[in-house]
N, C-alpha and C positions, 0 to 999 in steps of 0.2 A: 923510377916508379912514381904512381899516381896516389893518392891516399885522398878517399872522400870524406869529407868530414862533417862532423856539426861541432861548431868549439864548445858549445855547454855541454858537452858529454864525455862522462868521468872514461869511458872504456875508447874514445877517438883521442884525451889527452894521457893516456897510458900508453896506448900507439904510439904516438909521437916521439913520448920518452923514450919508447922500446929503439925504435929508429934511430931518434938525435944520438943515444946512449953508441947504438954500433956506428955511427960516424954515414949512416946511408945515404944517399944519394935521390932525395925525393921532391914534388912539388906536393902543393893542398890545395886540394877543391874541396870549393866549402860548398856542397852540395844546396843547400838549402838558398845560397845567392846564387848559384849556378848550376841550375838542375840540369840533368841527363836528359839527354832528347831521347825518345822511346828506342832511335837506331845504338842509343849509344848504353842502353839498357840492357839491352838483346845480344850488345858483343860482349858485356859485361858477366852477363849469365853465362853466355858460351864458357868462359874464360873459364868463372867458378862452374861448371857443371852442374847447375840448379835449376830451377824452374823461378816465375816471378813470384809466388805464394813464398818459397823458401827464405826470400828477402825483406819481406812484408811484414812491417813492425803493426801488427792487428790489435796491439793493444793501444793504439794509438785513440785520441779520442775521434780525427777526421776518420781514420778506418772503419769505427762505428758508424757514422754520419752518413759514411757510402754503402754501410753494409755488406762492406768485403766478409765476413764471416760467414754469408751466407751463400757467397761467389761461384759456382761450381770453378772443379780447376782441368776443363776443358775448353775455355775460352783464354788462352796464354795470351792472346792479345790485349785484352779488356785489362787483365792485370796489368801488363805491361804499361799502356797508357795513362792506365791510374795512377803509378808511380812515377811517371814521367807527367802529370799534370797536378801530382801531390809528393813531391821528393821528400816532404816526412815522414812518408807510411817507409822509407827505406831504410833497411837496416844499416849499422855503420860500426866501427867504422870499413868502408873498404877497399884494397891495395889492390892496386894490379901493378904487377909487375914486368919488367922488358923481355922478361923470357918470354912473356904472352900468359904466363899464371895470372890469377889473384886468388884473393882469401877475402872473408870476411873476419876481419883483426878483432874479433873480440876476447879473445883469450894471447895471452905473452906468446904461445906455441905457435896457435894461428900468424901472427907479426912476426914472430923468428922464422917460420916456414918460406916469409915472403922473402926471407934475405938469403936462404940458399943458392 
């Protein structure tokens, strides 16, 4: 499994503990040195069952700056690119797994769900 991460955040190094703790079998992208291309955004979402709004951390300050709040969300491409050309506004941290799941780990549930 994949795990996206930002290391300054308290709920991406709880993951990790959650992970190291069951002995799991993963790599780290550290999203923010190596962002998502838009293709690789879109198999992301598939994976989670979301839209790109659903991932979109809007309380960010660049979020404001683009005026994602005021985004309509019938344009899934425009989001999409914006988080592939701002991998801050995206939520974290988040697992995809080899079954072809993921989650966004921000809860112990969510992270244990990904090791089923």
């Amino acid at each position: 499994m994949e795990i996206w991460i930002n290391p300054d955040c308290s709920k991406c190094r709880s993951a990790l503990s959650i992970l190291d703790a069951e002995a799991a079998a993963y790599t780290v992208r550290r999203y923010l040195d190596d962002p998502p291309a838009a293709s690789e955004i879109r198999e992301v979402l598939a994976r989670l069952g979301l839209e790109p709004w659903d991932i979109t951390r809007t309380g960010e300050p660049r979020a404001a700056e683009l005026g994602i709040g005021t985004w309509p969300r019938d344009d899934r491409d425009r989001w999409i690119e914006a988080l592939a050309a701002n991998p801050v506004l995206i939520q974290r941290p988040i697992i995809t797994a080899d079954d072809g799941s993921a989650v966004v780990g921000r809860s112990e549930q969510a992270v244990r769900s990904a090791l089923s």
